[in-house]
C-alpha positions as a Markdown table, in Angstrom:
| # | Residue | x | y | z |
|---|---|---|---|---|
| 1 | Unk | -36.4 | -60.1 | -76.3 |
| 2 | Unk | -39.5 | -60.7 | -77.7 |
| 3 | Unk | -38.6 | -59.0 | -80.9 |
| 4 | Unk | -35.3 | -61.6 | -81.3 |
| 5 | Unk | -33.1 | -58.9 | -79.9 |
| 6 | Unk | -30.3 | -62.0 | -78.1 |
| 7 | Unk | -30.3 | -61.9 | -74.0 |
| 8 | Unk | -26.9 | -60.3 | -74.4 |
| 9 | Unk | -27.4 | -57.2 | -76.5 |
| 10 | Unk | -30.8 | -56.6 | -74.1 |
| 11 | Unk | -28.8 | -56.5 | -70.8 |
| 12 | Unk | -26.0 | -54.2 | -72.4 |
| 13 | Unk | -28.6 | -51.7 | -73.6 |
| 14 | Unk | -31.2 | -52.2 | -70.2 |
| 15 | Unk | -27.9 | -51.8 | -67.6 |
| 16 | Unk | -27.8 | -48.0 | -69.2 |
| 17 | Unk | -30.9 | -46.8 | -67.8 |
| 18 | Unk | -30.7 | -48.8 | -64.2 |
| 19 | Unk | -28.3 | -49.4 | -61.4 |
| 20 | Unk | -29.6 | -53.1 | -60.8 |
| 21 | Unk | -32.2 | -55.5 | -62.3 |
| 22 | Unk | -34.1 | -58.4 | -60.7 |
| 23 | Unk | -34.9 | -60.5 | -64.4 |
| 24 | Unk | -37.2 | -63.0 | -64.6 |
| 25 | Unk | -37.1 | -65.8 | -67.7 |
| 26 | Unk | -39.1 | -68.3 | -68.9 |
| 27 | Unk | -35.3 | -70.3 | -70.0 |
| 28 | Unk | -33.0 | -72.1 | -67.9 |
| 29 | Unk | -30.0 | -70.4 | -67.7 |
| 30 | Unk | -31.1 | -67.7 | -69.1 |
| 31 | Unk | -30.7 | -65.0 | -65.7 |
| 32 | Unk | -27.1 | -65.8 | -65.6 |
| 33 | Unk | -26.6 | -65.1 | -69.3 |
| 34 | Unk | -27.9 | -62.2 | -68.6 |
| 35 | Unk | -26.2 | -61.2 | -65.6 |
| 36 | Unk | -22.5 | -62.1 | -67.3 |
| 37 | Unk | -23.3 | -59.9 | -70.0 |
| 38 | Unk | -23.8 | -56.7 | -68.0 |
| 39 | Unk | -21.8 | -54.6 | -65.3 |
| 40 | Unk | -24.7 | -54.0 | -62.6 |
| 41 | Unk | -26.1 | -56.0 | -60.3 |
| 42 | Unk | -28.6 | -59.3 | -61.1 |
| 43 | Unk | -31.1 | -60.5 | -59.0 |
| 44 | Unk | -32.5 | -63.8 | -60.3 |
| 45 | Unk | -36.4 | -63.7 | -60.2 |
| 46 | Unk | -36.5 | -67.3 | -61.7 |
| 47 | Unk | -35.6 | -69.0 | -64.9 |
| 48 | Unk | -37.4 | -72.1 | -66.5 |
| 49 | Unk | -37.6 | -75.0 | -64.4 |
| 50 | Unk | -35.1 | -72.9 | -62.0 |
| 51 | Unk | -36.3 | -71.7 | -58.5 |
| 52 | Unk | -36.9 | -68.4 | -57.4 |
| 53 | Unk | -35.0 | -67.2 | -54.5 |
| 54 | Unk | -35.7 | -63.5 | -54.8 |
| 55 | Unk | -39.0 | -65.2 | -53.3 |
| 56 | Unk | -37.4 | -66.6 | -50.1 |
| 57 | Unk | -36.0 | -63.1 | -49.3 |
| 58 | Unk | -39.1 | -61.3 | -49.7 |
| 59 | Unk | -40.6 | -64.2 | -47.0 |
| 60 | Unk | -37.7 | -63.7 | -44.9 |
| 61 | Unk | -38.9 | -59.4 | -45.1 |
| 62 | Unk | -42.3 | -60.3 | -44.0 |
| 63 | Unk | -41.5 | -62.6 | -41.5 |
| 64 | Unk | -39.2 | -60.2 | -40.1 |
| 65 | Unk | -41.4 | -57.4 | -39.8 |
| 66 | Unk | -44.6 | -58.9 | -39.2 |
| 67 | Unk | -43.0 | -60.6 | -36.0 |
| 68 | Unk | -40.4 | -58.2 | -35.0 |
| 69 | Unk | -39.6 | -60.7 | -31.6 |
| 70 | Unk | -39.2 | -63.4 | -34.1 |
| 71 | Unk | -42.1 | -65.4 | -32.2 |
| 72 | Unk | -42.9 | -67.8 | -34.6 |
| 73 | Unk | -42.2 | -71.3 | -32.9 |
| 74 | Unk | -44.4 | -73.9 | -33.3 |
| 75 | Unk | -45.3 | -72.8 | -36.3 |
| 76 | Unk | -45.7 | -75.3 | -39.1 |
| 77 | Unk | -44.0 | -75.2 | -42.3 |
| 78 | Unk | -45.2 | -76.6 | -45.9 |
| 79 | Unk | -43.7 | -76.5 | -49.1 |
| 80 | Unk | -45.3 | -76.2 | -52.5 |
| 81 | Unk | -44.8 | -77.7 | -55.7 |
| 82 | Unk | -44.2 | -81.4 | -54.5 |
């Protein structure tokens, strides 16, 4: 995209070669653009100000098989960014 091809004619030609994508994009909006214009599945990554929930999954992974009993009470949480 960095050549000014537009999101749309990038996730026509990119869902050819592979049977999902996980797109990450520094413009709001910009992961469900892409995901509309394309017949595979999207995973959003993040876009501009937007979160990134691909990121929560990959915790939930970790959490799940680093403690397989799920003994993780007491624990304390914190969030970043504000």
């Amino acid at each position: 995209m960095a050549k000014g091809e537009s999101i749309y004619d990038t996730s026509r030609v990119m869902s050819g070669y592979v049977d999902a994508m996980v797109i990450r994009h520094p413009e709001q909006g910009s992961v469900a653009e892409f995901a509309r214009a394309t017949n595979i599945p999207v995973v959003n990554g993040g876009d501009g100000a937007g979160e990134h929930p691909s990121q929560a999954l990959l915790d939930l992974y970790t959490i799940s098989t680093e403690f397989p009993s799920g003994q993780i009470a007491g624990w304390c949480t914190y969030r970043s960014g504000g």
